[in-house]
N, C-alpha and C positions, 0 to 999 in steps of 0.2 A: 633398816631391816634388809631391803634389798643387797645392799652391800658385805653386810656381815652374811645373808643365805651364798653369797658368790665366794665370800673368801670362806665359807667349810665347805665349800663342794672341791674347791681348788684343793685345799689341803686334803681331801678325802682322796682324791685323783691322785696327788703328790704320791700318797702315805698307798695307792695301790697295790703295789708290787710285794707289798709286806703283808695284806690281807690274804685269805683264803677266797676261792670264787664263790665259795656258798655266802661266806658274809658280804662280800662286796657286794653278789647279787641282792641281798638284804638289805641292805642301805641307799642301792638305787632304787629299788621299789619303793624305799621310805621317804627317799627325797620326791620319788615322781608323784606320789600320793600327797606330801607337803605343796608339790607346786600348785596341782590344781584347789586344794584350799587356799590357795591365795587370791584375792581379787582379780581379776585379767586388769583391771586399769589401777592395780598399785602402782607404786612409787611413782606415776606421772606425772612433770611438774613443767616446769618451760620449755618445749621444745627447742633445740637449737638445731639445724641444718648447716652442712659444711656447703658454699658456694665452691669452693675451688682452695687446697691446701698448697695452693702453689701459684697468687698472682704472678702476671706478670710484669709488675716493678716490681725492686729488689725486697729483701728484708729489711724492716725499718723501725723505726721507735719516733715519737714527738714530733711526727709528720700531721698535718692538717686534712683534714675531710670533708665536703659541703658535699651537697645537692643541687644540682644547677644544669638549666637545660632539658630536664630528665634523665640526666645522669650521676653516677656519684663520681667524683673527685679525689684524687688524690695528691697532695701537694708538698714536697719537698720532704726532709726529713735526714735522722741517722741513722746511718752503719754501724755494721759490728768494725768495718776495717777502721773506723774515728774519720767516714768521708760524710760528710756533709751533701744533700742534694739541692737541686733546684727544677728538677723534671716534673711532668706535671702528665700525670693521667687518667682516664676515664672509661666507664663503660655504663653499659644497660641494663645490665644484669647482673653484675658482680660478678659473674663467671669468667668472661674473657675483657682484658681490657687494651685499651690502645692508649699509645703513647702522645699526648696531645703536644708536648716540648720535652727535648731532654735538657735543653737549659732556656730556663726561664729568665725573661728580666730583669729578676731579683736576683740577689747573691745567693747561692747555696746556705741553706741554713735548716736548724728545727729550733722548736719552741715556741714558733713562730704561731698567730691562730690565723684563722680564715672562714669571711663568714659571705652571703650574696646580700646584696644590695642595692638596688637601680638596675637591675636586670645587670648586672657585674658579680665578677669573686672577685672578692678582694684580698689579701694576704697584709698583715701587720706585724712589722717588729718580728722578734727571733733571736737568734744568735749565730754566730757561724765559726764559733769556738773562738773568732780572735777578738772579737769586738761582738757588743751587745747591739742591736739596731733600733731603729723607730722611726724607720721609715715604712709609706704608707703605699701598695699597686694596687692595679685594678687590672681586669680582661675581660671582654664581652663576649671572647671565644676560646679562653683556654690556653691557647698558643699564643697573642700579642699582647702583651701587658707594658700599660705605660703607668710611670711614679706620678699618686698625684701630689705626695709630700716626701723629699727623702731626710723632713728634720722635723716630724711634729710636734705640736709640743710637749705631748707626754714624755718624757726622759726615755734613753734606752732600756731595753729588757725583753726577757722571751720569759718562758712559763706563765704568762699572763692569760687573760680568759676575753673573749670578746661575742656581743651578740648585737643582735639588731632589734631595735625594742624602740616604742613609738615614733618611727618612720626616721634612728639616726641609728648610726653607728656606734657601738660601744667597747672601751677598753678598761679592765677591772683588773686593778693588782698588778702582780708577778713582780718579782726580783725584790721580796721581801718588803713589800708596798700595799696597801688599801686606799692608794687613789684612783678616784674612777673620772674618765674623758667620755664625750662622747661627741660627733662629728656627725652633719648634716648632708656633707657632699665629700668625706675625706679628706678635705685641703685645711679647713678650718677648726680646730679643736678645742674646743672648752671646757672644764674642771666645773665638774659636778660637786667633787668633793674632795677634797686634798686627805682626809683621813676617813674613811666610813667605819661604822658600825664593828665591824669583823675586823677581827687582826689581823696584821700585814701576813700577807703569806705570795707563795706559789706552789703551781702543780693541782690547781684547783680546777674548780669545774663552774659552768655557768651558765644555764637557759631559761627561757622565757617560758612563762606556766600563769596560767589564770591572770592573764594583765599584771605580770611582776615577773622582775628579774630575779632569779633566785642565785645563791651562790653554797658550793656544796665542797666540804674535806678542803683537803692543805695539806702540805709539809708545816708541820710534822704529824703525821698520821689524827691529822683534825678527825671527825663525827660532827662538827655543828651547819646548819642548814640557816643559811639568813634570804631573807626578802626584803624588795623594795619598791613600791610604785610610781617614783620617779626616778631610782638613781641615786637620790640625796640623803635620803634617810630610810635607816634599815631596820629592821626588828629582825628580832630570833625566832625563827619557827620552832628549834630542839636544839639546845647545845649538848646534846645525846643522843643522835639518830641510831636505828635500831642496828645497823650496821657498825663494819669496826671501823674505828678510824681509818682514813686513806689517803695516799697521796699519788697523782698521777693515776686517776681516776677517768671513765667517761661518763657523763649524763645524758641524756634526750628529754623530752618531751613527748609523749606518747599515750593513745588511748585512753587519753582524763587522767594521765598519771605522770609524777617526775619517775624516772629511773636511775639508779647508779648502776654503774658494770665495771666489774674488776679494779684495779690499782695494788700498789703496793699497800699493806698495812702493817704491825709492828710485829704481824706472824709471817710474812712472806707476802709472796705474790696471790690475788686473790682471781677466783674466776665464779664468784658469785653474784647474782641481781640479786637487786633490790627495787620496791615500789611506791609509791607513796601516792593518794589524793588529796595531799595538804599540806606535806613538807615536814611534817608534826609526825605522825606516824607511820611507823617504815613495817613492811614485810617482806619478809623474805619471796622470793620467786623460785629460786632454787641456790643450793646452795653450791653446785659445781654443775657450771655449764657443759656444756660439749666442748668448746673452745679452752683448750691448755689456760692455764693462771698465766697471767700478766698485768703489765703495765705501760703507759706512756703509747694507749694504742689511737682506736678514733673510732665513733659512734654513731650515724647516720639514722635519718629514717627516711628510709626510700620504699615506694610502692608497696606500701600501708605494713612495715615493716621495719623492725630493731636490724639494724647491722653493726657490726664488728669488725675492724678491718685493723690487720700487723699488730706492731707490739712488741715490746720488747725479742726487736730482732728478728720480727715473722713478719711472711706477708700470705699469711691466711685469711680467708672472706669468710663470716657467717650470718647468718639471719634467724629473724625469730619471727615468729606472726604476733607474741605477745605470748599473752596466758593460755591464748584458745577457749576465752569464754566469749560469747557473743551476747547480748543480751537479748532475752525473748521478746516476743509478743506478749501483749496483755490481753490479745482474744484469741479464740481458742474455737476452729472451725467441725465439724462433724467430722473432716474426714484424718485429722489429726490423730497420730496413731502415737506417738510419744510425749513422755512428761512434758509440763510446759514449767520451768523455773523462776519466778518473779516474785521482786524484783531481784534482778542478777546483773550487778554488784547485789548482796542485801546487808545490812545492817542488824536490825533487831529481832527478825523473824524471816524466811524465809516460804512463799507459799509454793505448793507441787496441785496443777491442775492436768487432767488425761480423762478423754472420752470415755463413757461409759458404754458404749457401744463398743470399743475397742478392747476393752478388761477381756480378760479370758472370763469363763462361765466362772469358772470357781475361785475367782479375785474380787467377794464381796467384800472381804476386809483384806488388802492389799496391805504388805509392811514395806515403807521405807524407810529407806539404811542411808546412814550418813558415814561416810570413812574420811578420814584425812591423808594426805598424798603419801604417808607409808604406807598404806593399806590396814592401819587402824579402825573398828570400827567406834565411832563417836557418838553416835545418839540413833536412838530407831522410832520410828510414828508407826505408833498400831494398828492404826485403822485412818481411809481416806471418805470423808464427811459427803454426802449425798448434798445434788443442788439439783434444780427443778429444769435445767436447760442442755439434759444430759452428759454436764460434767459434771466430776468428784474431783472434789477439790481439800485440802490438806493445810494447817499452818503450822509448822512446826519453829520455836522456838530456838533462837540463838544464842540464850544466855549464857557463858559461861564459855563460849567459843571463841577461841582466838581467829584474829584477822588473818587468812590465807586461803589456800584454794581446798574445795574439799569435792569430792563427790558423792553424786545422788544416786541410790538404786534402788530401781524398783520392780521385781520380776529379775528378766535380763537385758534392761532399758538402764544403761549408766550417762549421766548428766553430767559435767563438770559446773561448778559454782563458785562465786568468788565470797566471802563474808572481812566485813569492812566496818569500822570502829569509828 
């Protein structure tokens, strides 16, 4: 809605010069009389924040990203000029970063992944355009890294997936493969499974969620979602997640939830989230972030925050706080002056509690409005139910409501909500 109100205002503007001033002035009245009937919190959906459109490492693609220290990390990667890196840098904030090495121990390479482990980053495997690698480093400060294997035994390859998942290191896939390694100290590596569950792929994705490794999209613009609670054996959460297939995707783990963000998919480059509390069912978060479409970028969650970092050939920073729901309390004190929403995630009903002390005089029967993030409105409760300990309290029903974020108004008190399936 938002988008189609901006592209007729534009064409209204374009098409000025050809109007008369009486009508023109006509139809900006008409539009300013349209805006304020629109909700003030329409189209609100993920916020995204630009940290800095302009790090300072270069522009890059299939470069690695951890947390470590309390910082975030940036580790190797490519060019647009076909140069491969091995520099390695950091900051606190995502805004300004310093240079921890411009040449690290390892060969110049991307593809490579990198995860923390033992109070270490570690960096595995890659490619460097001449040769594929599978060799294993480590640093306990960024700047000196020593090999603790430069032959392990997983075979060469980069676009592979790696995490850290009950106290060992793990390698999943890449270079058209579905066997999974995983290593206790990096030197040592042992075959979980020579074929898993999922078909061979790369350009995948992979994090740790609910005591299970999950594994997410592939080349060729995969959608299915698999799990495992040791590594060895997999089941399918959705071989249809709600999203579109993708490849060169990022995932996190974040606030009770998996995420996907951007990749390529069989329509271009994508710049939408996605969310999930079970891997099964996906919603949408928004469907074009702040951050331009890409791929081949990197994912972090540092200081209780989504980041985004480069990408096909960018070295922009962004961040998210999430959805911007918070989940309330369930009690509810006298001097509380706004709705109270619970529970928030909700499922099959939704309750709204608010002081009765606080009502205005003539809000005996109070209407709340439910809108969906285009500024839709969805369902209305006509009246809020009297309780004996000077709240009114309210249940309103979720049937029939798809899972995403909606908002609550009541008066001109707007709640954000999340409802979940």
């Amino acid at each position: 809605m938002k988008r189609i109100f901006i592209f007729r205002l534009r064409v209204i503007l374009s098409e000025a010069k050809n109007l008369s001033w009486h009508r023109l002035i006509n139809i900006l009245l008409l539009l300013t009389a349209l805006c304020t009937l629109l909700p003030v919190f329409s189209f609100a959906q993920m916020e995204w924040i630009c940290a800095t459109n302009s790090a300072e490492w270069s522009p890059r693609d299939f470069h690695a990203s951890v947390v470590f220290d309390n910082k975030i990390w940036v580790l190797g990667g490519h060019s647009t000029s076909s140069r491969f890196w091995n520099d390695v840098w950091y900051s606190t904030d995502g805004v300004s970063w310093a240079c921890a090495t411009d040449s690290a121990g390892w060969s110049r390479r991307s593809g490579h992944t990198a995860v923390v482990f033992d109070a270490k980053i570690w960096v595995l495997g890659g490619s460097d355009n001449l040769r594929l690698r599978n060799d294993v480093w480590y640093s306990s400060d960024g700047v000196n890294w020593t090999c603790a294997d430069d032959s392990a035994n997983w075979s060469e390859r980069c676009f592979h997936a790696s995490v850290v998942f009950d106290n060992k290191m793990w390698v999943l896939g890449g270079n058209d493969r579905s066997d999974i390694w995983w290593s206790a100290d990096g030197v040592n590596w042992t075959l979980a499974t020579d074929s898993a569950g999922w078909s061979r792929r790369v350009w995948h994705k992979s994090v740790v969620f609910d005591d299970k490794i999950w594994i997410l999209g592939g080349l060729y613009f995969k959608d299915d979602v698999w799990y495992s609670t040791d590594g060895v054996n997999w089941i399918c959460a959705t071989d249809s997640a709600g999203w579109l297939g993708r490849e060169a995707l990022t995932s996190v783990a974040f606030d009770n939830k998996i995420w996907v963000l951007g990749g390529l998919s069989n329509y271009g480059f994508k710049n939408d989230v996605w969310y999930s509390i079970d891997g099964i069912n996906w919603t949408c978060a928004t469907d074009s972030a702040g951050w331009l479409e890409r791929w081949a970028h990197t994912s972090v969650v540092f200081n209780n925050k989504i980041w985004v970092l480069g990408g096909r050939f960018r070295n922009d920073v962004w961040y998210s706080s999430g959805l911007g729901i918070v989940e309330e309390r369930t009690t509810l004190d006298a001097t509380r002056k706004t709705p109270e929403i619970y529970p928030n995630p909700a499922k099959s009903v939704v309750r709204v509690r608010v002081p009765w002390a606080n009502l205005t005089p003539n809000a005996s029967r109070p209407t709340l409005k439910i809108f969906d993030v285009s500024g839709k409105l969805i369902k209305e409760a006509a009246s809020v139910s009297s309780r004996n300990d000077g709240i009114r309290e309210t249940k309103i029903s979720l049937k029939g409501i798809n899972p995403g974020i909606y908002f609550l108004q009541l008066g001109t008190e707007v709640k954000k909500f999340l409802v979940v399936k």
